[in-house]
C-alpha positions as CSV (number, residue, x, y, z in Angstrom):
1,X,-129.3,40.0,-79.8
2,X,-127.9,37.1,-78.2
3,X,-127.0,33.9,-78.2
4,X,-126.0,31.4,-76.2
5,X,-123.3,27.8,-76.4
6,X,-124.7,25.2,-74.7
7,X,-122.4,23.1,-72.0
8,X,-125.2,20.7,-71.4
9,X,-128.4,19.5,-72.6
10,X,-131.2,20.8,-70.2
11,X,-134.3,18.6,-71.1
12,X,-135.1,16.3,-74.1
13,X,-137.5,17.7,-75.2
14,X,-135.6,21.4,-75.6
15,X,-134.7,22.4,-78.9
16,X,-131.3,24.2,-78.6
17,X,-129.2,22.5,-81.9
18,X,-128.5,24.1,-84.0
19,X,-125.3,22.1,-84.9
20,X,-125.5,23.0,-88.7
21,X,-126.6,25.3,-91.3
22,X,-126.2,26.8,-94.4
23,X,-127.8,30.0,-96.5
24,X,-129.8,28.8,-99.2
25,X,-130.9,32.8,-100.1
26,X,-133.4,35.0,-99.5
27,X,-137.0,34.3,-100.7
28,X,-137.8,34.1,-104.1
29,X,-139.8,37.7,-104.8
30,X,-139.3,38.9,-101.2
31,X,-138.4,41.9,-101.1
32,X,-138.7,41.6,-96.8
33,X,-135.3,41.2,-94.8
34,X,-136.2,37.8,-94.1
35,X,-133.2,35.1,-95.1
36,X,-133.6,31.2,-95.5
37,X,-131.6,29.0,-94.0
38,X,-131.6,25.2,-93.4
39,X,-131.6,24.2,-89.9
40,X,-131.0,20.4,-88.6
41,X,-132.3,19.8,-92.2
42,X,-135.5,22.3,-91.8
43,X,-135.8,25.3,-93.6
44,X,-136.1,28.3,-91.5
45,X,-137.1,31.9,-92.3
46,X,-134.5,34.3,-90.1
47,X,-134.5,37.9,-89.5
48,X,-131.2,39.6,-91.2
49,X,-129.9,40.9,-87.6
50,X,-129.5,36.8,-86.9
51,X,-128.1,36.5,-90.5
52,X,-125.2,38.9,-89.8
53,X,-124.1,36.9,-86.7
54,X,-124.7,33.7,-88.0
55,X,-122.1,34.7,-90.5
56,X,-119.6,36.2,-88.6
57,X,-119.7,33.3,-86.1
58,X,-119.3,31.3,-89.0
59,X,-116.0,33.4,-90.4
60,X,-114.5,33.2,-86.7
61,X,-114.6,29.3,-86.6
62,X,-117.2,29.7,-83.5
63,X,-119.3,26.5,-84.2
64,X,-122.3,25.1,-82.1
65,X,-124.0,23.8,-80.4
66,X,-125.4,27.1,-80.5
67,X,-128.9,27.9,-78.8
68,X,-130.9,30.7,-80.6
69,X,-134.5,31.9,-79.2
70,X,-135.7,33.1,-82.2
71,X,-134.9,29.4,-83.7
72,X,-135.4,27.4,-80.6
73,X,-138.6,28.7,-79.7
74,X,-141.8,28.6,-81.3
75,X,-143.7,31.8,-80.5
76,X,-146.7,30.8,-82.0
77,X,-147.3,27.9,-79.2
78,X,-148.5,29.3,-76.4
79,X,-147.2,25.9,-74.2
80,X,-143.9,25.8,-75.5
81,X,-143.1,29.3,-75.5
82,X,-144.5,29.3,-71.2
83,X,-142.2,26.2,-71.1
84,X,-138.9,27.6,-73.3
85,X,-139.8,31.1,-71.2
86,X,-139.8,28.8,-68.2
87,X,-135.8,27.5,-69.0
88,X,-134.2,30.4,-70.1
89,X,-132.5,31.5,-67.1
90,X,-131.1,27.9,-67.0
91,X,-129.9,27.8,-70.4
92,X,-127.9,31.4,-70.0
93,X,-126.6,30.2,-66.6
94,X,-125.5,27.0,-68.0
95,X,-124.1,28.1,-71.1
96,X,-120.4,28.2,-71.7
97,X,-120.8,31.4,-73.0
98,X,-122.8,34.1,-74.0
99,X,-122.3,35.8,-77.1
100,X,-123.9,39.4,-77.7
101,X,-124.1,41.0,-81.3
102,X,-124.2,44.6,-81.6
103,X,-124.9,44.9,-84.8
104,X,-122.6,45.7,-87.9
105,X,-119.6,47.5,-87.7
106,X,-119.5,51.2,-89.4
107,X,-116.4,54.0,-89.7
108,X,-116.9,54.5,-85.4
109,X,-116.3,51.3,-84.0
110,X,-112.8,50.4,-84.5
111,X,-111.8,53.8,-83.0
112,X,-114.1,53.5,-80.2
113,X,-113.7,49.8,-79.1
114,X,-109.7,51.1,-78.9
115,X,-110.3,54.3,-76.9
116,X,-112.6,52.4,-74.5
117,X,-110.0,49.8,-73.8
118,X,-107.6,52.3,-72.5
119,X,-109.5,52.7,-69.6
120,X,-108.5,50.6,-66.2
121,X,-111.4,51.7,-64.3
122,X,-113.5,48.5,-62.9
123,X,-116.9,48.1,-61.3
124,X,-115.6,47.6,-58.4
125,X,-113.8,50.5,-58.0
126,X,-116.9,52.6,-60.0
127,X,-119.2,51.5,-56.7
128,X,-116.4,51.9,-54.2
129,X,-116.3,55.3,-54.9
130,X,-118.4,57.3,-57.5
131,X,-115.8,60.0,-58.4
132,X,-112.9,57.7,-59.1
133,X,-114.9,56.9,-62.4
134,X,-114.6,60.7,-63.5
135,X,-111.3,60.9,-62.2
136,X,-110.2,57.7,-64.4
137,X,-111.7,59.6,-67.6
138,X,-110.1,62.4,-66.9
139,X,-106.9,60.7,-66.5
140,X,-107.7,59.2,-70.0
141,X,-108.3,62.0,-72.1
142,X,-110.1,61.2,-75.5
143,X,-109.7,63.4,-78.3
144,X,-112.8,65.1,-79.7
145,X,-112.8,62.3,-82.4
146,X,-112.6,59.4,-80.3
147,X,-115.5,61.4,-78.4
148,X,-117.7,61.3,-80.7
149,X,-117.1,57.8,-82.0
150,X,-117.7,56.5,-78.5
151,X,-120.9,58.2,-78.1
152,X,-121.9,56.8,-81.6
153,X,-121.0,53.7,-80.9
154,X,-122.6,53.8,-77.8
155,X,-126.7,55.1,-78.9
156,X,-127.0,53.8,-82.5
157,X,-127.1,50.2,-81.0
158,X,-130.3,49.5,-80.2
159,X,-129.6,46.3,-78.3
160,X,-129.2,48.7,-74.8
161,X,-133.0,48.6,-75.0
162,X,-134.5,45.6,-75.2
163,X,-135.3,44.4,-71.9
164,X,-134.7,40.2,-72.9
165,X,-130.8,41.0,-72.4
166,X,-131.0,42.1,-69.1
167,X,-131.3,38.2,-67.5
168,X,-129.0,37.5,-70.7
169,X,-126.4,39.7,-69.4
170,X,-126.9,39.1,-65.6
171,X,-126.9,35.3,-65.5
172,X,-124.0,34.8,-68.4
173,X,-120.9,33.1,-66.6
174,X,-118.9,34.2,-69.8
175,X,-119.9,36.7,-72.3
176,X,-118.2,38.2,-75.4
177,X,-119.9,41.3,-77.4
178,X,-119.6,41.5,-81.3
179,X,-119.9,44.0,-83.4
180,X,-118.9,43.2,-87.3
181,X,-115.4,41.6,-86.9
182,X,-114.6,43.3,-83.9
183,X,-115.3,41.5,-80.1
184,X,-114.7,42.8,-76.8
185,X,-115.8,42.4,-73.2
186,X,-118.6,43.5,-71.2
187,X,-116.1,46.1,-69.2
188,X,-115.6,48.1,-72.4
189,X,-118.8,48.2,-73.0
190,X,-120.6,49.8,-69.4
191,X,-117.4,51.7,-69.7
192,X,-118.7,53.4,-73.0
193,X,-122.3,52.8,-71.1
194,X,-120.8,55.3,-68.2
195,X,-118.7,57.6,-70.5
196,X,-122.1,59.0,-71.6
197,X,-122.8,60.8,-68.6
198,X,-119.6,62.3,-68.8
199,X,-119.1,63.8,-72.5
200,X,-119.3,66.9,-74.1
201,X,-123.2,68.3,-73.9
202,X,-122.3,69.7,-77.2
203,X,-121.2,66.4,-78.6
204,X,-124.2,64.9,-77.5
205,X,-126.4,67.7,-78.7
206,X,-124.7,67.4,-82.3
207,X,-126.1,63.4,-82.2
208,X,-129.6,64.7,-80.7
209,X,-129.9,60.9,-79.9
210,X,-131.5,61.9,-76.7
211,X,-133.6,58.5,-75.6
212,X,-131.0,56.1,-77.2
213,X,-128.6,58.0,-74.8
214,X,-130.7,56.9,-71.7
215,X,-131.0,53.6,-73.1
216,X,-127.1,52.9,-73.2
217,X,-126.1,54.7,-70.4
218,X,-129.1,52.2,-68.6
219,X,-126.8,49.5,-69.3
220,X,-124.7,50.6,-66.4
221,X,-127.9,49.5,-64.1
222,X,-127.5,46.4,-65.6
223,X,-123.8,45.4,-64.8
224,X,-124.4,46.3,-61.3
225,X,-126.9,44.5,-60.8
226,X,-125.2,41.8,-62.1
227,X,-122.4,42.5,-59.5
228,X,-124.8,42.8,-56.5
229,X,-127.9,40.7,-57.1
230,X,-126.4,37.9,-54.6
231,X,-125.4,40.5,-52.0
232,X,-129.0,42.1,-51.3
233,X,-132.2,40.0,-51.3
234,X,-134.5,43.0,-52.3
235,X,-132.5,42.7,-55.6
236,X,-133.6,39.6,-56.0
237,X,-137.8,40.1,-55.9
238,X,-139.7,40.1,-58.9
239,X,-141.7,43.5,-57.5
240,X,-138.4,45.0,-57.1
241,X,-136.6,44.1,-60.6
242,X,-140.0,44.9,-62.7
243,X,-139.7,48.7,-61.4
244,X,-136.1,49.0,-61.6
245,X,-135.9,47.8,-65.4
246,X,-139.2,48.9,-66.5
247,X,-137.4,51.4,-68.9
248,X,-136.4,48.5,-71.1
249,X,-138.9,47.6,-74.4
250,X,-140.6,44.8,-75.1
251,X,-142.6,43.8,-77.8
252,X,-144.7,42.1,-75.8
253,X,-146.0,44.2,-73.1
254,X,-145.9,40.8,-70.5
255,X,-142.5,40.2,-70.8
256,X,-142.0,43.2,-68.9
257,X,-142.4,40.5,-66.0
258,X,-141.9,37.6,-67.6
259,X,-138.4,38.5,-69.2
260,X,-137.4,39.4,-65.6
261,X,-138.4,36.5,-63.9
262,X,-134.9,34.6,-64.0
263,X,-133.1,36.8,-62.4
264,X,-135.9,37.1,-59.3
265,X,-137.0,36.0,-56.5
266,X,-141.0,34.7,-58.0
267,X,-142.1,33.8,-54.4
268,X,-144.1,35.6,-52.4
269,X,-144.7,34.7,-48.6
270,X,-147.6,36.8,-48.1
271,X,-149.6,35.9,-50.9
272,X,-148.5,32.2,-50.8
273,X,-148.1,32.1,-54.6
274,X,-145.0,31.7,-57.2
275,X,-145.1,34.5,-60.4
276,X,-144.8,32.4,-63.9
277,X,-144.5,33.0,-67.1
278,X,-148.3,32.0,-68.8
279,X,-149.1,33.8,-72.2
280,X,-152.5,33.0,-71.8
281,X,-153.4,35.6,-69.3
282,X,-153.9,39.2,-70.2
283,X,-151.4,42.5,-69.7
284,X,-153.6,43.9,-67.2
285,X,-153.6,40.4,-65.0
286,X,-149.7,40.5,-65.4
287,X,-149.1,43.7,-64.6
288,X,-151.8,43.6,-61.5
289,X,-150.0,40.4,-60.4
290,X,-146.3,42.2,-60.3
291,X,-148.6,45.4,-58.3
292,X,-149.0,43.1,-55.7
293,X,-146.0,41.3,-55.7
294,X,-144.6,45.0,-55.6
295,X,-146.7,45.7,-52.5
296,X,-145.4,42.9,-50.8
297,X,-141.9,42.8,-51.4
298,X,-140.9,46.7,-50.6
299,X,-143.1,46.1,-47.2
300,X,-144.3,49.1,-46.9
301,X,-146.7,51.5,-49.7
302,X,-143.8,52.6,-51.6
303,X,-144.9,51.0,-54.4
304,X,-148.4,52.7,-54.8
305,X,-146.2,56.0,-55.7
306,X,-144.8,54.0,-58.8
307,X,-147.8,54.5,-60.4
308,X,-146.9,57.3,-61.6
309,X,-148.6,59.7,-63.8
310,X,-152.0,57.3,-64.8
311,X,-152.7,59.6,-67.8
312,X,-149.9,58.4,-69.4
313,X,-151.0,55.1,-69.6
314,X,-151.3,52.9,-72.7
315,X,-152.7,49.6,-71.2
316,X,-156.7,50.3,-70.6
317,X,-158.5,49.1,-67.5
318,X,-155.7,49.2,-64.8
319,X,-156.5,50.0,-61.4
320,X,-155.4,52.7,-59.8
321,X,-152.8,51.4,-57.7
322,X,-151.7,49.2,-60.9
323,X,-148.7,50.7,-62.7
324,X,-148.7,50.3,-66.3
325,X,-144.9,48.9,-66.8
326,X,-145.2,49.5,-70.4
327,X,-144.6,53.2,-69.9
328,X,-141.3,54.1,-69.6
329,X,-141.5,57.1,-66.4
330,X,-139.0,58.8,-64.5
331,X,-139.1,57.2,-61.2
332,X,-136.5,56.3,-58.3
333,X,-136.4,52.4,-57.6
334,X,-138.8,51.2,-54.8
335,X,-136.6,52.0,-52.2
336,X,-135.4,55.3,-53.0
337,X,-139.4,56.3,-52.8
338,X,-141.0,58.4,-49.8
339,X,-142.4,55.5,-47.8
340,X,-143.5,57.8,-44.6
341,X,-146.9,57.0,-44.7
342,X,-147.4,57.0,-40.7
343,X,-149.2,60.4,-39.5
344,X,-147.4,60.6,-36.4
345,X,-147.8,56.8,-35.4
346,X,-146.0,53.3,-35.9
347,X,-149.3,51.7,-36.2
348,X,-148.5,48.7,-38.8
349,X,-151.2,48.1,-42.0
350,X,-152.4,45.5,-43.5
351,X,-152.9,45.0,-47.1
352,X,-155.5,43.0,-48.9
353,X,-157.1,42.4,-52.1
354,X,-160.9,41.7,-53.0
355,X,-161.0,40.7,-56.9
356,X,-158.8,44.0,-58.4
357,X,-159.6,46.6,-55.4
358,X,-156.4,47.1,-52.9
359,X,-157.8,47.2,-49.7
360,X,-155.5,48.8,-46.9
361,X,-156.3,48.6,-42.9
362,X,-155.3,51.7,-41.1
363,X,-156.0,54.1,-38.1
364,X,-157.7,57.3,-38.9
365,X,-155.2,59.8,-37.3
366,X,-156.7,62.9,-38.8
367,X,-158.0,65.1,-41.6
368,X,-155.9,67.4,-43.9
369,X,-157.7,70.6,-43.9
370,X,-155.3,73.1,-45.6
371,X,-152.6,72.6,-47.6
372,X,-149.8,74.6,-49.0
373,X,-148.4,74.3,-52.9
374,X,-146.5,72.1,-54.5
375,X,-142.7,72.6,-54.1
376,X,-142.6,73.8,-58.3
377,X,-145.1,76.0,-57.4
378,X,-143.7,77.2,-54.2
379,X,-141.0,78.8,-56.6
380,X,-143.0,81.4,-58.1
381,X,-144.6,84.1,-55.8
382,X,-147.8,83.2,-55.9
383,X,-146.9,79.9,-54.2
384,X,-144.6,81.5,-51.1
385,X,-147.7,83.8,-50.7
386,X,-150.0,80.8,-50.4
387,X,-147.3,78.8,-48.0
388,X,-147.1,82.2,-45.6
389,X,-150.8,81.7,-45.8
390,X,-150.6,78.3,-44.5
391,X,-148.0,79.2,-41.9
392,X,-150.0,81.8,-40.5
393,X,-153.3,80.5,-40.3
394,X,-151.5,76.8,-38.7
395,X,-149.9,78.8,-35.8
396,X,-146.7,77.9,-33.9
397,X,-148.0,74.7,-32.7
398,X,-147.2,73.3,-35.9
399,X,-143.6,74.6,-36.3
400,X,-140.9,73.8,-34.7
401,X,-139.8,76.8,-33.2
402,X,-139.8,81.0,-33.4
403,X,-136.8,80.5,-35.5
404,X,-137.9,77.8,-38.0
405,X,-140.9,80.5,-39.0
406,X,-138.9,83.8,-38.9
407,X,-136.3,81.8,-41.7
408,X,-139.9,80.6,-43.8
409,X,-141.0,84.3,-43.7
């Protein structure tokens, strides 16, 4: 989780105190993780995750004003929460600092913090040129037991995959990262994020922590977007930062949107309207909102291949050209994507929408009449048969020369 120390008062009417508090125990017959507290002189029942750091804040002599979501907001109002939702990239942007808590500290993380912050390499230097970082962890040897308490450290944290830190992370000015008594900075950490990709398969097959792997070494996306949001406008579009992070959970299957809108650019010329946060709109109105948003901002149809694979959706009722963000699937960033969706002219299109259908303006150019295999099955020898089928019956007018055919055959 994390938390942030307010510089200034945003509104009077937010409630970010929380200038005292002490532990008055857990419930009486409770056997939940729940913990009481009294807050501004209310009682307040807190998860133990905010327990732990509330304690070790306390036994570092880091006071408030501290703001806390899971204090300062009350979920169950639907106006508050679209108004507190509404704030939050203020709050992180304003606050002195942000503090991030990992969780508790176990036998790993002394030894890995220490190995990590051996390590010189910077981000700058990471994105300057991409084989300097393996060069730098090779010019850092870790032994095989500061291996595998890095990679420990690294996927038993399930903080990597929550998708509310990412505009946490990316809008902090200052941010510090707990874990028990030990703190460090966020260059350890993507440091330990990026030493994933480059340790021992057999260390990593030992933890078998395959997805929590992916979620940490994701962090890395994080910090550079952080480092390049201001440089690139496409970084900045809510169609653009809802594909690129759509990996991260949610409990809420809006926030995949709505938890991203601080850090994006919510208005969209074409459709003359501003994406906000409003809890009282269904998933599939978000989701088809951000689609179009999506359509818009890449400016061209990359976005209807981000669909993806629709039988793996969990969120009923989506159109087709609707991807269901609350599935986590393996696809490049919008503008990675195939957009060559001319046959043979520059003819722009024009995209509209009539209640949920997409309707797109085109030329007809012509018809697809025969088609070869996929590439996968191009591999086998059924599919090269089936492509020499293709080639044949096509004729040279459709290759580019003698040459190009003799190689295919």
């Amino acid at each position: 989780m994390a938390i942030s120390l307010e510089e200034v008062k945003l509104n009077d009417d937010i409630a970010y105190e929380c200038l005292s508090y002490t532990w008055v125990g857990p419930k009486g017959g409770d056997t939940t993780n729940h913990r009481r507290m009294v807050c501004n002189n209310a009682v307040k029942y807190i998860q133990q995750n905010l327990y732990d750091i509330l304690v070790q804040l306390r036994n570092s002599n880091i006071l408030g004003p501290i703001w806390i979501d899971a204090l300062c907001i009350n979920q169950g109002d639907i106006s508050e929460r679209n108004s507190q939702v509404a704030q939050m990239g203020e709050i992180y942007k304003r606050a002195i600092r942000v503090i991030v808590w990992l969780g508790k500290e176990d036998g790993y993380t002394k030894t890995a913090l220490e190995s990590l912050e051996r390590s010189t390499l910077t981000l700058e230097d990471y994105e300057r040129d991409k084989s300097s970082s393996l060069r730098e962890h090779r010019r850092c040897p870790y032994t095989y037991d500061e291996d595998c308490a890095i990679l420990y450290f690294m996927v038993q944290r399930i903080w990597y995959s929550r998708l509310w830190v990412i505009q946490e992370i990316v809008l902090a000015r200052d941010i510090i990262f707990f874990c028990g008594s030990h703190n460090t900075t966020i260059d350890t950490i993507w440091r330990g994020s990026l030493f994933i990709q480059y340790s021992d398969p057999d260390i990593q097959d030992d933890h078998n922590n395959l997805t929590e792997a992916n979620f940490s070494f994701s962090f890395l996306a994080v910090c550079i977007f952080r480092h390049n949001r201001l440089r690139s406008p496409i970084l900045n579009t809510i169609g653009y930062t809802v594909h690129l992070f759509r990996h991260a959970q949610s409990t809420d299957a809006r926030d995949k949107v709505f938890g991203l809108l601080a850090i994006s650019d919510c208005y969209n010329y074409h459709l003359q309207t501003t994406m906000k946060a409003d809890y009282n709109i269904s998933t599939q109105q978000v989701y088809t909102s951000a689609a179009k948003f999506a359509s818009c901002d890449s400016r061209n149809l990359a976005a209807l291949a981000a669909v993806g694979d629709q039988s793996l959706n969990q969120i009923i009722s989506l159109s087709s050209w609707v991807p269901d963000l609350s599935v986590s699937q393996s696809l490049p960033p919008l503008e990675y994507l195939d957009t060559r969706f001319a046959a043979a002219t520059q003819e722009s299109y024009r995209l509209n929408w009539q209640d949920n259908a997409l309707i797109l303006d085109g030329l007809l150019w012509d018809r697809i009449s025969l088609s070869s295999e996929s590439d996968s099955e191009i591999a086998n020898r059924k599919g090269v048969s089936r492509l020499l089928q293709v080639f044949n019956e096509c004729g040279l007018r459709y290759a580019h020369s003698d040459d190009l055919l003799a190689k295919a055959i």
